[in-house]
N, C-alpha and C positions, 0 to 999 in steps of 0.2 A: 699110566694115565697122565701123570703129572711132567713125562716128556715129553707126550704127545701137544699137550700145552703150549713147554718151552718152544717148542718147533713150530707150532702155529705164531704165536708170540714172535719169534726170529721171524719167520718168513713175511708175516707182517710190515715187520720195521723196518726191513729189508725194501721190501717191495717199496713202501713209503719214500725212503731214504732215496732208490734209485729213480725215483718218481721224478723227485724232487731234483739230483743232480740233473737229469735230462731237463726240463722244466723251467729252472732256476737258474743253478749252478754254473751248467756249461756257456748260456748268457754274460754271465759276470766276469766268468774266467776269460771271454773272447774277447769282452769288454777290456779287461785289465790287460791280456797281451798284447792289443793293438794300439791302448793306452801309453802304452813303456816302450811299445818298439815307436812308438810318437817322441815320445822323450830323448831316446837315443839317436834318433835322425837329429838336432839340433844341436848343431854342428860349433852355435855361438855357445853357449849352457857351457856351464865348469863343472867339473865331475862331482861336485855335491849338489848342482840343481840339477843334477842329473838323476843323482840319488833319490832326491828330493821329491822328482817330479813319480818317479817310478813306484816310491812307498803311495805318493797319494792315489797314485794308478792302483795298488794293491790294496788299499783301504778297503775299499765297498766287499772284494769278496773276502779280506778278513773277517769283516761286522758278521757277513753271512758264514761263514764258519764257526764264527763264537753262537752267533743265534740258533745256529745245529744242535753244535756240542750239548749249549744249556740246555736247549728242549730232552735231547737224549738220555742228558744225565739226570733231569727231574724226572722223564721218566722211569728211568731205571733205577731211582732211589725211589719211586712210589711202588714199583714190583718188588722191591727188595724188601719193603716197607711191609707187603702183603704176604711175602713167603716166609718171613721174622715169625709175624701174626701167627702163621699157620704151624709155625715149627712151635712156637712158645705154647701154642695149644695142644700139640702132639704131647712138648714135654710135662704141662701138665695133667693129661690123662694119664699117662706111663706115673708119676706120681703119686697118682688117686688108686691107682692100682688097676686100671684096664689092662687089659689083655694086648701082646703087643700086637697080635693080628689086625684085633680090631683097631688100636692106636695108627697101625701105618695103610689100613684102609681108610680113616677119615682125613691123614694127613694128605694122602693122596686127592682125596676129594678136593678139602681145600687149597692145595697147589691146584689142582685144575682149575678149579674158578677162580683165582687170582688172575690164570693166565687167561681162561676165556673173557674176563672182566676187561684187563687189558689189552686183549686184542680188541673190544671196541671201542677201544680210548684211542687208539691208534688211529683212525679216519679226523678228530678232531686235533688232535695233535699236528697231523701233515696240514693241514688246512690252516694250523694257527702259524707252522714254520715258512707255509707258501705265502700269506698274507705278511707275516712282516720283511721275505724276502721282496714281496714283489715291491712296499716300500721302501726298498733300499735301489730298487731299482730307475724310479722315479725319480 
């Protein structure tokens, strides 16, 4: 049950994520190549406004890169957050003296609703990555 979860959970983020590079992404990136191949056609420019010109071409889909990453990794430290939860309560059953059967069917339990909880955290999460991508787009 509890990887049946993780797999709903991945396919989610997944989907989100590819959403998002179609959407977003490939905008920014097309932006910043024709941005730099702009830079290199200028023929006066000394090879560090060259540089120069190319890093500021790359800035915006940098910003949009780190604003990924953080979104991904606070999610994934709030899942990880919620499977801790469920292990620490496993190991204090086993503790109390439950039976392990019964200990690795409620761990089970609660890995699933961590992960069904998080799959619909995932529709607000794309929505908050698209809104501040599409500020950066502006």
């Amino acid at each position: 049950m509890a990887e049946a979860a993780q797999g709903r959970v991945q396919a989610a983020v997944e989907s989100a994520v590819q959403e998002l590079e179609r959407e977003r992404i490939r905008g920014l990136q097309g932006t910043m190549f024709r941005c730099s191949a702009r830079c290199c056609e200028d023929s006066t420019a000394s090879m560090q406004q060259v540089q120069r010109c190319i890093e500021r071409c790359h800035a915006p889909l940098a910003q949009a890169q780190a604003i990924v990453t953080a979104e991904l990794e606070s999610f994934q430290d709030r899942l990880s957050r919620c499977t801790l939860h469920c292990n620490d309560k496993a190991k204090d059953a086993l503790d109390a003296g439950t039976a392990e059967t019964k200990v690795r069917g409620q761990l089970d339990t609660c890995l699933a609703a961590c992960g069904d909880d998080h799959v619909r955290l995932v529709p607000a999460m794309a929505k908050k990555m698209k809104d501040s991508l599409g500020a950066l787009q502006q």
